[in-house]
C-alpha positions, 0 to 999 in steps of 0.5 A, a space after each residue: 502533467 504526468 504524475 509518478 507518484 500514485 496514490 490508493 484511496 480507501 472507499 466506503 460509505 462516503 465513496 461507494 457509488 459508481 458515479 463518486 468513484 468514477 470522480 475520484 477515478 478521474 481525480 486521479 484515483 489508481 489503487 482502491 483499498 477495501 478495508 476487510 475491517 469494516 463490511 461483509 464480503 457481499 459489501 466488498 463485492 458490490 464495492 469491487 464491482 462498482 470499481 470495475 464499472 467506473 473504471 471502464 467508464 473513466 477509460 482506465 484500469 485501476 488496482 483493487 487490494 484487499 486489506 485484511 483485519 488481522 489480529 485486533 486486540 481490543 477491549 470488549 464492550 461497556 454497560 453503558 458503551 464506555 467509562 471514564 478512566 482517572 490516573 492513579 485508579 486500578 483497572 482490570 483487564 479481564 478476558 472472562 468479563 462479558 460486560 465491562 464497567 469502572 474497575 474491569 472489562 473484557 478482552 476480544 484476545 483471549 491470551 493476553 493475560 500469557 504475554 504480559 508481566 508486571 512492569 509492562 505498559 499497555 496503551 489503549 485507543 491508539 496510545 491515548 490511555 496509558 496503563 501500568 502493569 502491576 501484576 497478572 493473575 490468572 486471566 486477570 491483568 491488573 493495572 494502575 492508569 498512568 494517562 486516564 480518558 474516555 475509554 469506550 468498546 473495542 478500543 485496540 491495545 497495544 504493548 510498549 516495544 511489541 512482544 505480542 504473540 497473536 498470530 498475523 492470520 486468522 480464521 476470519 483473514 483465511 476466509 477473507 482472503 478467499 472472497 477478495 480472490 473471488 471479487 478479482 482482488 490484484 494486491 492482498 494486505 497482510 496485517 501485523 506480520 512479524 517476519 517472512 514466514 507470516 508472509 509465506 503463508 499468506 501468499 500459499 493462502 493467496 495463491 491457492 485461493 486465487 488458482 480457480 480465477 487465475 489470480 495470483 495477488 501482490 502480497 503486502 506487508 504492513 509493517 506495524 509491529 516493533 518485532 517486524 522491523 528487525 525482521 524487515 529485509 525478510 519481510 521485504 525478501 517474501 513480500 512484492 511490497 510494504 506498507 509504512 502503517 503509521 498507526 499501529 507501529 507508532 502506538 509500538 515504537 513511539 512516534 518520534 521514532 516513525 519518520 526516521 523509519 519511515 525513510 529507512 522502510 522506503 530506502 529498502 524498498 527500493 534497493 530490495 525491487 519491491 514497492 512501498 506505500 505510505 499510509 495513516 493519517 496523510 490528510 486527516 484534517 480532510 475528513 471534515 475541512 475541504 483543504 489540507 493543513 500545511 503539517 498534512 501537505 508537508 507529510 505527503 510531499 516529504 513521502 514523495 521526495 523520501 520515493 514512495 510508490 504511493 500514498 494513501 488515503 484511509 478515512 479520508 475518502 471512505 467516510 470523509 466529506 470531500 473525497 475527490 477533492 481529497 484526490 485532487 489535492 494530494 495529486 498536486 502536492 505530489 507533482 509539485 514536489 516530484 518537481 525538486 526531485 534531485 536526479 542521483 542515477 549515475 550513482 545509484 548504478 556505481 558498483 551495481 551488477 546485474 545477472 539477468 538480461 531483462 534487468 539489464 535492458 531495464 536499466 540500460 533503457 533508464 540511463 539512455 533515456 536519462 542522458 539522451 533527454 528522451 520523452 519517454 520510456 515504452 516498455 513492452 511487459 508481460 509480467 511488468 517486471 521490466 516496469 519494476 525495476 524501472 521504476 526503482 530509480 527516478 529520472 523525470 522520464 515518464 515510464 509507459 508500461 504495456 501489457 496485453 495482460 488485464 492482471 499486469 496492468 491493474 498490478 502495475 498501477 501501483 509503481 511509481 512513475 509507471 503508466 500502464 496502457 493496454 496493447 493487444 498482443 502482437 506476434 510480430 515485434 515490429 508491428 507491436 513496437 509500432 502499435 505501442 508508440 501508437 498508442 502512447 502517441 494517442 494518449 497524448 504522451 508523446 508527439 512526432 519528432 519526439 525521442 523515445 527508448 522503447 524495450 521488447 522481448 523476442 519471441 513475443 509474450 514470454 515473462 522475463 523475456 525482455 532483451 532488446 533496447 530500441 531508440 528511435 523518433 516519433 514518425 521517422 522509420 525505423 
């Protein structure tokens, strides 16, 4: 069956073979993340490397992003690797301590200490330790544990509500992002962004980075800060997609406050023609047990019927025990639940103008498809733009985007309800129109007799040049 949903695996110790990923590809893999948290940039890529091999093997491209580090603000290293912190004990945090014990331990942010004033709360290895600010002094934040625990190095802090001033891109994301261009990377993440000038600068980065390979990436926002949220339709407005990174932002917002969120980031997303991923912790319990719990398939199917682009699996496939099966078992939590999808077109096109004319067709094509009963969708993309906008609105009809540009169909993988097939490039529209029913044909989508809404641009092979909309039967002429 087709499934619209997609999902996008991070891949690491327990997933960097050809023959795993290659699995993982026929599982049903269409995004891999490399986490530039972890790793050195011969280790991703090798890692980029063996994607592209077991993609060619599989028959099928897939997307490769880049995930950067960002600003991680954390605790330094222990004496003996960690303390044990008891509610009502003063702790200090120190950024000029080297080694940390039971009363201080250093800080990997330097500035902390200029952020924070007494009253403040700090929570520590995702909100499990909660301290009280009660003063600062100089490069000295004292606090009183409110919520103790084990507390061991590097664990990340947070502040209460935001407020931090790191800034979202560091030397070591400047130099990441010029490997993940060098290894062919299709989508850079941008970690802790706090509005669209973060953005901005990172697809500059990006795209001058890129220029030499003639890349230029799809930018990500994560959206993890309190401060992003307020600044989210900017964000959206200098980004091709979100992520919804439950972590970090539920550490900042509360996680009572993240599935309301959640649905509103998805929502703007889509009215804003920008994709969206939901990430952390969708199947966590896979990390050691071969099946899901009944909260984890609950999650994953509620992203879907809230309309996600995709899902995504962190620990769960890069040192997990079962990633494939992993796989397996979200795709089919998705196509069940795209199963109950309720169908709202008509309504999403009241009171909707459209400006350009290969919008137009896209959604001229959407609603004949969907009224007609058609068995699919072929559109002929350059950019994938046509694809896009497509994809912003759901009608059970499978959508086949086809590209003679490698770029275009890797970037495409992530659109929900999206198949991007590869077409060589074809001057005349007929025979290219003929060609693409071909290939969807061959593939096994569609068979003769078949109804089909097929969109071209004429002159051929122009971006945005999309303006013809064609209905026709699988083996009649035409």
């Amino acid at each position: 069956m087709h499934r619209a949903t997609k999902i996008v695996a991070t891949i690491g110790p327990a997933s960097s073979t050809p023959e795993i990923l290659q699995q993982m590809i026929d599982a049903g893999l269409d995004v891999v993340r490399l986490n530039f948290s972890h790793g050195t940039a011969d280790d991703h890529r090798q890692r980029a490397e063996f994607v592209r091999e077991a993609a060619r093997l599989a028959g099928r491209e897939v997307g490769i992003m880049a995930d950067l580090q960002g600003p991680k603000i954390r605790v330094g290293k222990f004496e003996n690797g960690k303390v044990t912190l008891v509610p009502g004990n003063a702790f200090i945090l120190d950024s000029d301590c080297e080694l940390g014990n039971d009363e201080r331990v250093g800080l990997d942010y330097k500035d902390l200490p200029r952020d924070l004033k007494t009253g403040d709360i700090l929570l520590l290895n995702d909100g499990l330790i909660v301290l009280n600010v009660t003063r600062v002094i100089g490069n000295e934040i004292h606090t009183t544990v409110k919520i103790g625990g084990e507390l061991s190095n590097n664990k990340g802090i947070n502040r209460q509500g935001g407020g931090l001033t790191a800034p979202a891109l560091t030397a070591k994301d400047m130099e990441d992002i010029r490997t993940a261009m060098s290894l062919g990377a299709d989508f850079v993440a941008v970690s802790f962004p706090k509005n669209a000038t973060d953005m901005e600068m990172a697809r500059q980065l990006a795209n001058i980075a890129g220029a030499p390979y003639g890349i230029k990436p799809k930018m990500i926002a994560k959206i993890e800060r309190a401060e992003a949220i307020p600044a989210l339709q900017g964000i959206l407005d200098a980004s091709d997609g979100i992520m919804v990174a439950r972590g970090d932002l539920a550490v900042e917002v509360g996680n009572a406050a993240v599935p309301a969120l959640q649905k509103r980031m998805i929502r703007m997303a889509r009215e804003s023609n920008k994709f969206v991923i939901t990430a952390t912790q969708m199947m966590e319990s896979m990390i050691y047990a071969p099946v899901p719990t009944r909260a984890e398939v609950s999650d994953v199917a509620n992203a879907v019927l809230d309309g996600t682009d995709a899902v995504m699996l962190s620990a769960e496939s890069a040192a997990g025990k079962y990633p494939v099966q992993t796989i397996e078992t979200m795709a089919a939590i998705c196509l069940e639940a795209e199963k109950s999808e309720h169908v709202e077109l008509d309504k999403d096109f009241l009171d909707r103008t459209f400006t350009r004319i290969d919008q137009s067709i896209a959604m001229g094509a959407l609603f004949t498809a969907y009224h007609l009963g058609t068995k699919a969708i072929v559109a002929l993309t350059e950019s994938g733009s046509t694809a896009l906008w497509m994809s912003r609105h759901w009608t059970h009809v499978p959508i086949f985007a086809l590209t003679s540009r490698i770029g275009s169909e890797r970037a495409m993988q992530i659109y929900r309800n999206v198949r991007p097939l590869h077409l060589d490039s074809s001057s005349d529209r007929d025979i290219a129109l003929q060609q693409a029913l071909e290939v969807v044909v061959s593939k096994g989508y569609a068979a003769r007799g078949d109804m089909v809404v097929l969109t071209v641009g004429e002159p051929m092979g122009q971006a945005g040049g999309t303006n013809t909309l064609k209905i026709v039967r699988v083996g009649e002429p035409y």
